[in-house]
C-alpha positions as CSV (number, residue, x, y, z in Angstrom):
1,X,6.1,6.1,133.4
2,X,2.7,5.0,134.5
3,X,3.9,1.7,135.7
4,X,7.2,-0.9,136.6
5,X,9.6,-1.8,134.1
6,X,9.2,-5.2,132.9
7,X,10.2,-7.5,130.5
8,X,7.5,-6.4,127.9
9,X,8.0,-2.8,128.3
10,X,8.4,-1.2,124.6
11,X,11.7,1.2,124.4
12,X,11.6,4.1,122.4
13,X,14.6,6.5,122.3
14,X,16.3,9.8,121.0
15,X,19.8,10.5,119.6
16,X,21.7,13.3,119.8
17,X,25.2,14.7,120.5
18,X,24.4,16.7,123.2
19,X,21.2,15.0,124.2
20,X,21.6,15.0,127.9
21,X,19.4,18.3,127.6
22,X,16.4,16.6,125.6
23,X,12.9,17.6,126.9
24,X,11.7,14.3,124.6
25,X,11.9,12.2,127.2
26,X,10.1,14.3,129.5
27,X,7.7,14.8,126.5
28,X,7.3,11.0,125.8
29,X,6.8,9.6,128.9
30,X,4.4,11.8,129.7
31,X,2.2,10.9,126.7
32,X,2.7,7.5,127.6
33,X,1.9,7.7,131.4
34,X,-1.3,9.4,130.0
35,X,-2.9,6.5,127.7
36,X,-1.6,3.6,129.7
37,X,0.9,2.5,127.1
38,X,3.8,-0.3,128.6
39,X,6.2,2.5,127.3
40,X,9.4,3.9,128.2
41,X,11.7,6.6,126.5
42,X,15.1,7.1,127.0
43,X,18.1,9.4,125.4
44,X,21.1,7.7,123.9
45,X,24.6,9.8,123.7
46,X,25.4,9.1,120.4
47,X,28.8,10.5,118.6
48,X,28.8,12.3,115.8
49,X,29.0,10.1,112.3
50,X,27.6,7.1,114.4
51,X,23.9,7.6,113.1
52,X,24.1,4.9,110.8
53,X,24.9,2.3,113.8
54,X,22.0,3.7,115.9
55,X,20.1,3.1,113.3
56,X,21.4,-0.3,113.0
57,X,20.9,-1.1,117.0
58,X,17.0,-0.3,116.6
59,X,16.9,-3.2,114.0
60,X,19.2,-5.0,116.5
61,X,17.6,-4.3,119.8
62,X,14.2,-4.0,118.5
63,X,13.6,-0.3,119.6
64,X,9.5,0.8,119.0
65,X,10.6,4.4,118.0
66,X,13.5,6.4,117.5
67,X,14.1,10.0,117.8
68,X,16.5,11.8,116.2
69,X,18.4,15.2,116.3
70,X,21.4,16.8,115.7
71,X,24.3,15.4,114.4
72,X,22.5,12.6,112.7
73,X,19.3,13.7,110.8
74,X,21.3,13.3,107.3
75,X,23.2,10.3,108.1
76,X,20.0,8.5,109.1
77,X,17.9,9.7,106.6
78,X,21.0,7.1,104.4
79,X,20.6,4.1,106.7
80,X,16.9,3.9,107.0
81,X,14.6,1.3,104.7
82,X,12.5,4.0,103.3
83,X,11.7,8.0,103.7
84,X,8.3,9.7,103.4
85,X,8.2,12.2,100.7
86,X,8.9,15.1,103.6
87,X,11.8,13.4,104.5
88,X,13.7,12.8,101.1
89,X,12.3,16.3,100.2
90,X,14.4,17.6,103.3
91,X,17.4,14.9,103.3
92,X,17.1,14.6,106.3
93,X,15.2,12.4,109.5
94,X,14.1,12.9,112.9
95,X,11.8,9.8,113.8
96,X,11.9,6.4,112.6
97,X,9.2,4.2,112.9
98,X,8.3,0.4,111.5
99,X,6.4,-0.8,108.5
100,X,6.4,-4.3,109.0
101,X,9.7,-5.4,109.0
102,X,11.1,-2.0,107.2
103,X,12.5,0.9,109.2
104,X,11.2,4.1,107.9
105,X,12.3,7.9,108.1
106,X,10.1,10.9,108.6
107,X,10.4,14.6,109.3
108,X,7.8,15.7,111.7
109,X,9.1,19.2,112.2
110,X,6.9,20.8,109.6
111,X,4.3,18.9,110.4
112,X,4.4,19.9,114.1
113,X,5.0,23.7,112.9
114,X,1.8,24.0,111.3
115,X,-0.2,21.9,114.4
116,X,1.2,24.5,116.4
117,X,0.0,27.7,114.3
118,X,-2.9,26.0,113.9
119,X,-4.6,23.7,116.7
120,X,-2.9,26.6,119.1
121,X,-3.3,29.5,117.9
122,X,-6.2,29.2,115.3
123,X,-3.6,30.5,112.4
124,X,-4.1,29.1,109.0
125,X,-1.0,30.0,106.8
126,X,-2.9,29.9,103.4
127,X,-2.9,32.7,101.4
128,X,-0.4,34.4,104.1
129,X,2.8,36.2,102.6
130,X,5.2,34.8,105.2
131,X,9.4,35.1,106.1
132,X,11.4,32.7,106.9
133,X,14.4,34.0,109.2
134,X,17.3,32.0,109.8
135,X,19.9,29.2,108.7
136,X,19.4,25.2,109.1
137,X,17.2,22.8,109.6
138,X,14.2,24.8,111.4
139,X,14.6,26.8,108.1
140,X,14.3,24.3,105.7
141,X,11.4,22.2,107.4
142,X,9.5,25.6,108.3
143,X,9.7,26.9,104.5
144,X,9.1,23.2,103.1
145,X,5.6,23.2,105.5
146,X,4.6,26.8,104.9
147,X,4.8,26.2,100.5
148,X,2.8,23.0,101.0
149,X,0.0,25.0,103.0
150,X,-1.0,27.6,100.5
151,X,1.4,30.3,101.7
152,X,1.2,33.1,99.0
153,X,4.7,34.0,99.3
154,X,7.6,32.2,101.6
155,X,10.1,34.7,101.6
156,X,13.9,33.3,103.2
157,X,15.9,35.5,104.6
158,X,19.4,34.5,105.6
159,X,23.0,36.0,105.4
160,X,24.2,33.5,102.8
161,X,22.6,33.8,99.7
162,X,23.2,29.8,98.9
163,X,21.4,28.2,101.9
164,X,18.5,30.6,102.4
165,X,17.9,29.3,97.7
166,X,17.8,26.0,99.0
167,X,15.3,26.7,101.5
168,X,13.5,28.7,99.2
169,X,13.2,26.1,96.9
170,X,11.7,23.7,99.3
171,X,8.6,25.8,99.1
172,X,7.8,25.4,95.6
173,X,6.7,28.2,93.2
174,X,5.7,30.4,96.6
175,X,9.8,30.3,97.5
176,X,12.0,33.1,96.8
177,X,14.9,34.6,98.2
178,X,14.5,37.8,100.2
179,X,16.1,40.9,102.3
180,X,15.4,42.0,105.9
181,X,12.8,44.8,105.1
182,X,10.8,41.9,103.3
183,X,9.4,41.6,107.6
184,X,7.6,44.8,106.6
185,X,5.3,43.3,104.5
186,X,5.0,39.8,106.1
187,X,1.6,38.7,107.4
188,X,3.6,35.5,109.2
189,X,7.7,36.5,110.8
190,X,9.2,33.3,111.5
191,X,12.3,33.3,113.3
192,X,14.9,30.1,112.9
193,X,17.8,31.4,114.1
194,X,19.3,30.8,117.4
195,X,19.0,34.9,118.4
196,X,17.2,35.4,121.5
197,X,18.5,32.4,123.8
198,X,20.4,34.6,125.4
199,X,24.0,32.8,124.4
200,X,25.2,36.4,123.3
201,X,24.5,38.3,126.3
202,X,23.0,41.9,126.7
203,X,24.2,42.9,123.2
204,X,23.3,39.7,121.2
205,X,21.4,41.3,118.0
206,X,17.6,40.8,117.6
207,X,16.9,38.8,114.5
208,X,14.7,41.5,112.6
209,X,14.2,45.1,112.6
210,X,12.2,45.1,115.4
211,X,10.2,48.7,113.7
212,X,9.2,46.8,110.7
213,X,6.9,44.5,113.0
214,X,3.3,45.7,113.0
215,X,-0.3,45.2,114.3
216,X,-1.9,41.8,112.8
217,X,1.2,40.4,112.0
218,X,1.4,36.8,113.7
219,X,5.4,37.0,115.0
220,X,6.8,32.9,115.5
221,X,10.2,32.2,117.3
222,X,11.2,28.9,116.9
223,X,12.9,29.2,120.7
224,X,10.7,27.9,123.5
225,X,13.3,29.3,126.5
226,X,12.8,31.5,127.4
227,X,8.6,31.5,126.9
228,X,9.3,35.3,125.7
229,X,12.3,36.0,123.5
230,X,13.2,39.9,123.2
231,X,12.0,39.4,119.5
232,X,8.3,38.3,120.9
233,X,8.4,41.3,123.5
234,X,8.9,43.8,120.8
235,X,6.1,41.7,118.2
236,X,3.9,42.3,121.0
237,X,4.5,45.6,121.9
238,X,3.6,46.6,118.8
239,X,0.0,45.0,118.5
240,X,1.2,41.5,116.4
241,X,0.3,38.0,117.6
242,X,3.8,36.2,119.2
243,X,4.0,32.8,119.4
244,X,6.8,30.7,120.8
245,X,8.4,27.1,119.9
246,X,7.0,25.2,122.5
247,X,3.7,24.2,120.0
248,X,6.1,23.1,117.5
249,X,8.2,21.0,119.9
250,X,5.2,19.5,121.4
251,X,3.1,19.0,117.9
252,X,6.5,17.8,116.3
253,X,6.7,15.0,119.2
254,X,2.7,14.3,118.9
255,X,3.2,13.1,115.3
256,X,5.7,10.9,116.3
257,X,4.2,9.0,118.8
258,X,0.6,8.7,116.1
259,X,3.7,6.9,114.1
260,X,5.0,4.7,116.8
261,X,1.8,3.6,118.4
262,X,-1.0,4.0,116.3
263,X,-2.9,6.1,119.3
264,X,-3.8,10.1,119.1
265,X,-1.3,11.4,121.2
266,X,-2.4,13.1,124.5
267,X,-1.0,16.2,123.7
268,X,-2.2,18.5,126.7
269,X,-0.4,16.6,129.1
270,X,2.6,16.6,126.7
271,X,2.6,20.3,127.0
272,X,1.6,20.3,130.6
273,X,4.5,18.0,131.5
274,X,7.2,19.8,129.1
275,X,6.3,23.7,131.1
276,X,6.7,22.1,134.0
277,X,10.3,20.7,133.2
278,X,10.9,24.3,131.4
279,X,9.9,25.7,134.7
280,X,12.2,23.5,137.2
281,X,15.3,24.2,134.7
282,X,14.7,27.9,134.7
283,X,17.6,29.7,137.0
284,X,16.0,31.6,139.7
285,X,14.2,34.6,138.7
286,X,14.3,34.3,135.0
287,X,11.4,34.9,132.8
288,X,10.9,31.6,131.1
């Protein structure tokens, strides 16, 4: 916050089940602090199949913004006004905003994927042969985004056949279902699966064949802790560009706040602030 509390303060929130974790508010307030905006952001514990009433208290309580992740991206994408074409495409929401006096749905996720390759790192996707690895909503948004930018190919690659079609789908004529040694001819490796947290210990799997990774690949993981996953460690041993989540998360977040505020989101000391919470959650001595 860059000032007290008052009675004009604007309130902007996130809903989750967990949420306690978020780094949104961290990423929020920071932007806000940064432009001088009578902001503040806060995250609401919200139970699973209560999206709808969140998204009835913003209309109540007359939130500025809303955040939303897991459980309630679907059930909100139903209670909202209206969806932007992203969001109906995806059937599913994860900010809300106002258009007049019309709550409306969006998916930044895509949106914040491609900032991230591309104010970041200088990677344009079109014309790129690119794989999609993983199950869920990262997968769906990611292949949705990369079809829409002039990917050659978006190749999904997932253990059930019926998911990793839908995703494929959502990237248009340049979507098709694929195998694991489809990495080997990737020019863009995108991992959205949850492999490389560290959840499974010392003998939790790597997402890909690690060999099939090459020089002048550009190798994304979707997680952002820790900074370098075992799949990015072996993508750059062997001479490809790694890139973690954190862009997305921040970028994501940055198109959110354009929607809420109308302002160009300050979107160094978004990042700046988010590292630095990364960093104080970090257990002693990790790598993150």
């Amino acid at each position: 916050m860059g000032g007290p509390v008052t009675g004009r303060t604007r309130v902007a929130a996130v809903i989750g089940s967990p949420v306690r974790h978020s780094l949104s508010p961290t990423i929020h307030n920071a932007a806000f602090a940064a432009t001088g905006l009578d902001w503040v952001y806060v995250a609401f514990e919200v139970p699973e199949g209560r999206g709808g009433d969140a998204v009835a208290a913003v209309r109540t309580l007359g939130l500025a913004g809303l955040s939303v992740t897991m459980p309630h991206k679907a059930a909100v994408h139903d209670a909202v006004d209206e969806r932007t074409p992203v969001a109906a495409a995806l059937g599913a929401v994860n900010c809300v905003y106002w258009r007049g006096d019309r709550l409306v749905g969006d998916n930044t996720d895509g949106a914040g994927f491609l900032d991230a390759l591309r104010a970041d790192e200088g990677v344009e996707v079109g014309g790129r042969r690119c794989v999609v690895v993983g199950a869920g909503g990262a997968r769906r948004a990611g292949a949705h985004a990369l079809g829409g930018a002039g990917a050659a190919e978006v190749v999904v690659v997932n253990r059930s056949p019926g998911p990793a079609a839908r995703a494929a789908e959502l990237a248009g004529a340049a979507g098709r279902v694929g195998e694991p040694a489809d990495v080997a001819r990737a020019d863009l490796v995108v991992n959205a699966t949850p492999l490389g947290m560290g959840v499974g210990g010392a003998d939790e799997p790597l997402p890909v064949d690690v060999g099939l990774l090459r020089p002048g690949q550009v190798v994304v993981d979707l997680i952002y802790q820790p900074a370098v996953t075992p799949l990015l460690a072996a993508a750059a041993e062997r001479g490809a560009v790694a890139i973690n989540g954190l862009g997305m998360l921040v970028h994501q977040a940055a198109h959110a706040f354009r929607r809420w505020t109308g302002q160009e989101p300050p979107v160094a000391a978004m990042r700046e602030a988010t590292a630095r919470e990364l960093a104080r959650r970090a257990p002693p001595g990790a790598d993150s």
